[in-house]
Steps between C-alpha positions, in 0.01 A plus 500: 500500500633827434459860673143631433451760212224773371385477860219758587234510813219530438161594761194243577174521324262645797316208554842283567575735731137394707558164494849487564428677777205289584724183448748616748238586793213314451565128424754403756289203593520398137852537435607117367279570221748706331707127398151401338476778301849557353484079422145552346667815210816290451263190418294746263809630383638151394138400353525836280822385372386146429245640294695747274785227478200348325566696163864550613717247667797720468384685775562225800867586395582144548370432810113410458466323852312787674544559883507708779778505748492642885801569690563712828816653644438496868794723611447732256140464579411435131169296321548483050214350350632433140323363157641433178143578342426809204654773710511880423602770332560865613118633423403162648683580810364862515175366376452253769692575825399875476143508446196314574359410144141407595196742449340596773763521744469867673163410508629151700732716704228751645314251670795374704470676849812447707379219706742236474234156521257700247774611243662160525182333418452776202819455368421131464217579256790694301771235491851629650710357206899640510449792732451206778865469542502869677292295748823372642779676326607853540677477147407306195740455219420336186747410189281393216537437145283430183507134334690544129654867608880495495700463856554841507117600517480425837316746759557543860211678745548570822273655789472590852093533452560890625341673183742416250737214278756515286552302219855399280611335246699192600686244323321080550562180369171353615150547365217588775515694844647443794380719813731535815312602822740683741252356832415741765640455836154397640464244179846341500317148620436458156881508414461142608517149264235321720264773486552599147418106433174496687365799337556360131319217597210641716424753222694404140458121473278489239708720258571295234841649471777356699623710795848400607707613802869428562542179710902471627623157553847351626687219494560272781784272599470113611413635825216755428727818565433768213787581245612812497542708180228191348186688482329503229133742430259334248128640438228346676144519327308610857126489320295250317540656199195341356205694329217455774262508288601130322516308806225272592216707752595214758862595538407853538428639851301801602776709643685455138201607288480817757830536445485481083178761546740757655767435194248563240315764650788705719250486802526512826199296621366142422224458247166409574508204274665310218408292183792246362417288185604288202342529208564183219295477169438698235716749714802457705552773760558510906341768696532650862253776550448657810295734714687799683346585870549881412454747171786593349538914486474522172164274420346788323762604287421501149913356450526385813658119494303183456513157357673187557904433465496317168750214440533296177633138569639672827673793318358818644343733277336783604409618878139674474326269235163630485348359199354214736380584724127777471537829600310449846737225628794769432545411903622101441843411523670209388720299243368384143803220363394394117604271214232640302682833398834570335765669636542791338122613569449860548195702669355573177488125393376403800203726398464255178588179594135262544669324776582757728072574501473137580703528781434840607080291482671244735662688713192740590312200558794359752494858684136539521441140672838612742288756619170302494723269771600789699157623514477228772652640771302828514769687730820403210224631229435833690856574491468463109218632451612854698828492286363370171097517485485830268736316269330216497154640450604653103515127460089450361590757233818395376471151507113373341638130489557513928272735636241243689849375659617887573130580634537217757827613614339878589431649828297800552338698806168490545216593689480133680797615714487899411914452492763698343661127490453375171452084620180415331488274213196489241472126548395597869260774389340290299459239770348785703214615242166496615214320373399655190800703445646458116777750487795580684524890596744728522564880534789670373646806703814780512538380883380160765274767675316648222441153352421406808270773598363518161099575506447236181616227827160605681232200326769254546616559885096511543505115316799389646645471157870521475690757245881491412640838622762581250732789481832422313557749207533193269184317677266674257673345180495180669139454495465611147679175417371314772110492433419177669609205747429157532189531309360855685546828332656804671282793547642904581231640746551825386431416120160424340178342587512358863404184471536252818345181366269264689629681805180731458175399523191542246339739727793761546561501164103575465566774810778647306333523168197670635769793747656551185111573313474735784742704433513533135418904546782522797760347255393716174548812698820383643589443155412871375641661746894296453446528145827362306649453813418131514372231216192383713292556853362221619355351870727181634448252770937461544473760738376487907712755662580734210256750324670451175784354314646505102568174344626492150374315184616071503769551280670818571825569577480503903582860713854346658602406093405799401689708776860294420482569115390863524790521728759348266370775237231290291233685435137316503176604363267628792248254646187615709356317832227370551321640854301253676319631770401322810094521505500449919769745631355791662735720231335395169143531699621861571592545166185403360329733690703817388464691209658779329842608579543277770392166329761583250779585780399163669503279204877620390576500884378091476703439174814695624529267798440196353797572289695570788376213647617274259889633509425775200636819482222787426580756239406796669479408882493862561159555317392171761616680845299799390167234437601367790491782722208670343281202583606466845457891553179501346 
């Protein structure tokens, strides 16, 4: 190696700065991760290289037997966790030990508070990667260099995590990186070949590429004494060094798949659940899919990362796969291994390939019935369901082929428990329906309470008929794709006709009919006097407590739908109300016996607050204080 050239420092991107700093205060607890993670990017590393090598065999430089190599100085109080895999180049090195590439991260950052057992658990959701090693280093150097550049490419970065690194040109003989952890004086335990040992194998056994330490042995004489001068160091494989995901399910215990989980998905925590298969036939491939206990931070990100680690015959491919698996099981996790594919496949023949929708077919199904299982234990499922139930419910409009499987796997609130917990299923509504009852209701709402406290609720507290309270922003799209379950049809409350079956009897139906004869003149004034300010008047029997409320046509775009796309900017033709009025309350009775100024006052008085009612926003709210207060004056 030769002195270090065209060296320049250079200052951390902001966000590196956060988490450094987070790294060094907050995860002391979780320090011995730091081994897992630098093994984990050397094994990527040497699966990236395996890959191009693919088109390009020149670039192993003559030695194609992929590794990674741990050794510690423990006077000089030193850890090097080395790889012979694709390396980098300069921009590679600035690229990737300066700056946090993923979108979303300030956004990530912000929500980290200081609290070391909270920020710990958030980082987990972000996946600690290289910057781990500040966890028990105080300096990190790393001498890299690219597969197929000449030996004199090499690149040397160096940092004390204090703000900034500096980065040279070096001269290398070997291909890949090789990171040297100067320990802290509180982490020098790890300076230790025992300990080093026990990590690789409690956390990196299932890396398919060998990880070898130094093993020292000497000779002995014809009486056991050791030879002096007669040592000799070979490299001892310390792992299995066997893909995990080919050995049989029997050989494999639960502590290793954990262990495999936190590999694949840089995580923290243990998932919730995991699916391992063979698949022989028509197609060849073996899957391990699994379940994380906690949302990743960036779940809605239109580029955040998804997909399954692809392998080909055991040659990796690509890390975030996601032609296979839908859009609303962006969550899973997991390992897809193929014959069925070439090597040299690329994202955009993915896209064409017939098999890959075969599998991707499969491989929803395999997910889907995971979760079915899970469903089991209701306390495991609630912890999905908190993390993963939005997600999950865009499911029935995406995917036509699964949606009786996706409905089944729903949970919503609803006014059986009047909880903010969503933990009921539709299969147990539907074992709850009374006699007579042919639909399964629901109201859609901006929040829990004014779902909850919705006015259209008022017939079926009186009936004891349950409703689904719903109030996710993507709730309302759901039930435009979900229209019915196991047999019933789903009905909005606030939308059309109220119809509640064989629940009602001939004679209140008969009642009703002749209330709403009644007040034929009371509802053609009411009309008059609101003009174009709603599409129809009419007298309802939804309503005990309420003197009025506005439901919308059957197939209209519902008032929370409406809200979100006027808000992203899409403008939407106007739609008018209709006002039903409540023929008992002692309002309407007033109202039908005023006339003139103040019948008109009253009526837009009624319509105005069944609009608020309902979670609307009134146009001029001014114009209904000064009703307001003129009737209550008068």
């Amino acid at each position: 190696m030769t002195t270090a050239t065209h060296e320049e420092t250079l200052g951390f991107q902001t966000e590196v700065k956060q988490l450094l700093n987070l790294m060094i205060n907050s995860l002391y607890s979780n320090r011995e991760i730091f081994l897992r993670e630098l093994i984990s990017n050397g094994a990527d590393a040497c699966d990236k290289l395996r890959y191009a090598a693919l088109d390009n065999d020149a670039l192993y430089e003559g030695d194609s037997e992929l590794r990674i190599e741990i050794e510690h100085d423990t006077k000089a109080g030193t850890v090097t966790v080395r790889d012979n895999g694709i390396g980098m180049d300069r921009d590679d090195v600035i690229a990737n030990l300066g700056t946090i590439a993923r979108s979303g991260t300030a956004e990530f950052l912000n929500q980290l508070s200081g609290e070391q057992q909270k920020d710990a658990k958030l980082i987990g959701q972000f996946g600690v990667g290289f910057y781990s090693g500040f966890i028990v280093a105080d300096e990190v150097t790393v001498r890299t260099r690219k597969a197929g550049t000449a030996a004199d490419a090499g690149v040397e970065w160096h940092s004390k995590g204090e703000g900034e690194f500096t980065v040279a040109d070096i001269e290398r003989d070997m291909h890949g990186t090789e990171i040297v952890l100067h320990l802290k004086a509180d982490a020098q335990e790890f300076a230790d070949n025992f300990r080093l040992q026990n990590l690789v194998r409690k956390y990196s056994d299932h890396i398919e590429v060998p990880v070898r330490m130094p093993k020292t042995e000497t000779a002995k004489d014809d009486e056991g004494n050791e030879i002096e001068g007669s040592e000799v160091t070979t490299w001892e494989t310390v792992n299995e060094a066997t893909a995990l995901w080919v050995r049989p399910k029997s050989e494999i215990s639960d502590d290793e798949y954990k262990a495999f989980y936190k590999h694949v998905a840089h995580d923290f925590s243990d998932p919730l659940t995991w699916s391992h298969n063979k698949v022989e036939g028509k197609l060849e491939y073996t899957s391990l899919l699994y379940v994380p206990s906690r949302a990743p931070f960036d779940l809605y990100e239109r580029d955040g990362s998804r997909g399954v680690k692809l392998y080909v015959q055991r040659v990796f491919i690509m890390d975030d796969a996601e032609q296979f698996l839908p859009l609303y099981l962006r969550f899973i996790k997991g390992v897809l291994d193929t014959r069925d594919l070439s090597l040299n496949v690329s994202r955009e023949i993915l896209q064409q390939d017939p098999k890959v929708d075969k599998i991707k077919s499969a491989l929803t199904k395999r997910a889907l019935d995971m979760l079915k299982k899970l469903a089991k234990d209701n306390e495991q499922y609630q912890t999905f369901w908190n993390n993963f139930g939005s997600v999950l419910k865009e499911g029935p409009g995406e995917d036509v082929a699964n949606r009786e499987k996706i409905a089944g796997l729903l949970r919503f609130s609803t006014t059986h428990t009047d909880s903010t917990t969503q933990d009921q299923s539709l299969a147990e509504y539907v074992e709850r329906m009374k006699e007579g009852q042919q639909k399964i209701y629901y109201i859609v709402a901006e929040s829990f309470n004014a779902a909850k406290n919705s006015p259209h609720l008022e017939i079926f507290r009186k009936k004891g008929i349950e409703v689904l309270l719903l109030n996710d922003r993507v709730d309302e799209w759901l039930m435009n794709h979900l229209t019915e379950f196991d047999g019933k049809a789903l009905a909005d409350v606030a939308k059309g006709e109220l119809d509640l079956g064989d629940v009602e009897d001939e004679e209140e139906k008969k009642a009703q009919e002749e209330t709403a004869k009644a007040k034929e003149d009371l509802v053609k004034r009411v009309q008059e006097a609101l003009g174009d300010g709603v599409q129809e008047v009419k007298v309802t029997h939804r309503l005990t407590d309420s003197p009025a409320c506005v439901v919308l046509p059957e197939h209209e775009m519902g008032f929370q739908m409406r809200r979100i796309m006027e808000a992203a900017g899409q403008p939407l033709p106007e739609v008018k109300p209709i006002l039903e009025l409540n023929p008992e309350h002692a309002l309407v009775s007033r109202l039908e016996n005023a006339d003139g100024d103040s019948f008109n006052e009253l009526a837009h008085i009624l319509l105005d607050q069944a609009i608020i009612a309902e979670g609307g926003h009134l146009d001029d709210p001014a114009a209904y204080v000064k009703r307001l207060n003129s009737v209550l004056t008068a």
